[in-house]
C-alpha positions, 0 to 999 in steps of 0.5 A: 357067197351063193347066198349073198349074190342071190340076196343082192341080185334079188335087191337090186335085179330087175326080174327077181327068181320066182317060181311059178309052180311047185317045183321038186328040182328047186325044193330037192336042191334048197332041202339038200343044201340045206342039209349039207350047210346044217350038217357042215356049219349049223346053219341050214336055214338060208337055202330055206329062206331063199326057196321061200323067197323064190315061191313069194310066201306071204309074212305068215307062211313063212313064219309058219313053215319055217318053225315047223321045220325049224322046231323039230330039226333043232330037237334032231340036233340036240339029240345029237350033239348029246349023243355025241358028247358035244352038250356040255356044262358050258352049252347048258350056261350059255343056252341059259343066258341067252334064252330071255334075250331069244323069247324076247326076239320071238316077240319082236318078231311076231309083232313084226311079222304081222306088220310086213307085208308083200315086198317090205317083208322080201326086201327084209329077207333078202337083206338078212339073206346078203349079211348072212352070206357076207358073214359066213364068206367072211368067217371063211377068209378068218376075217 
């Protein structure tokens, strides 16, 4: 729900959350959130994405960073759910048959990325954020 409200109020707010300077408080509470929320549900990235909206990264910033993080916490998990048993002959199917239409959305959006810039490619962001969290409370509510 946290996630929607930030999203909405960035869209329609008139002073949008910005942080000036490096601030270890806001990236402590987004690393930690983002820590419980991928360890919970698997999907650690919106405390990510907000903390990058908050400091204003540029398109390419964002990308950049985000894979860097993204890359080897996926790898972590991996291990993991295997160490635990989880990865089973039906994860291996399904990760096969989704994987052209993911290269695909790689592509996307990199050619996306390079198009959006400044407040175009927040307002994006900020929906993702909102249908992301919709989602998720609505998961929640089983409906």
């Amino acid at each position: 729900m946290i996630i929607a409200l930030f999203a909405i109020y960035s869209l329609i707010g008139r002073m949008p959350f910005v942080l000036q300077s490096d601030s270890r408080l806001w990236l402590f509470v987004c690393g930690f959130a983002a820590g419980v929320l991928g360890g919970a549900y698997g999907m650690n990235g919106p405390p990510l994405v907000i903390y990058g909206a908050m400091r204003r990264w540029s398109a390419p910033h964002f990308r950049a960073t985000l894979q860097g993080y993204f890359l080897p916490a996926s790898l972590i998990g991996m291990i993991g759910y295997w160490l635990a048993g989880l990865w089973v002959p039906a994860v291996t199917h399904y990760y096969l048959i989704s994987l052209p239409l993911a290269l695909v959305a790689v592509f996307l959006g990199r050619a996306l990325n390079h198009r959006l810039q400044g407040d175009a490619f927040l307002k994006y962001i900020y929906v993702a954020l909102a249908a992301i969290g919709l989602l998720l409370v609505m998961q929640a509510m089983h409906i």
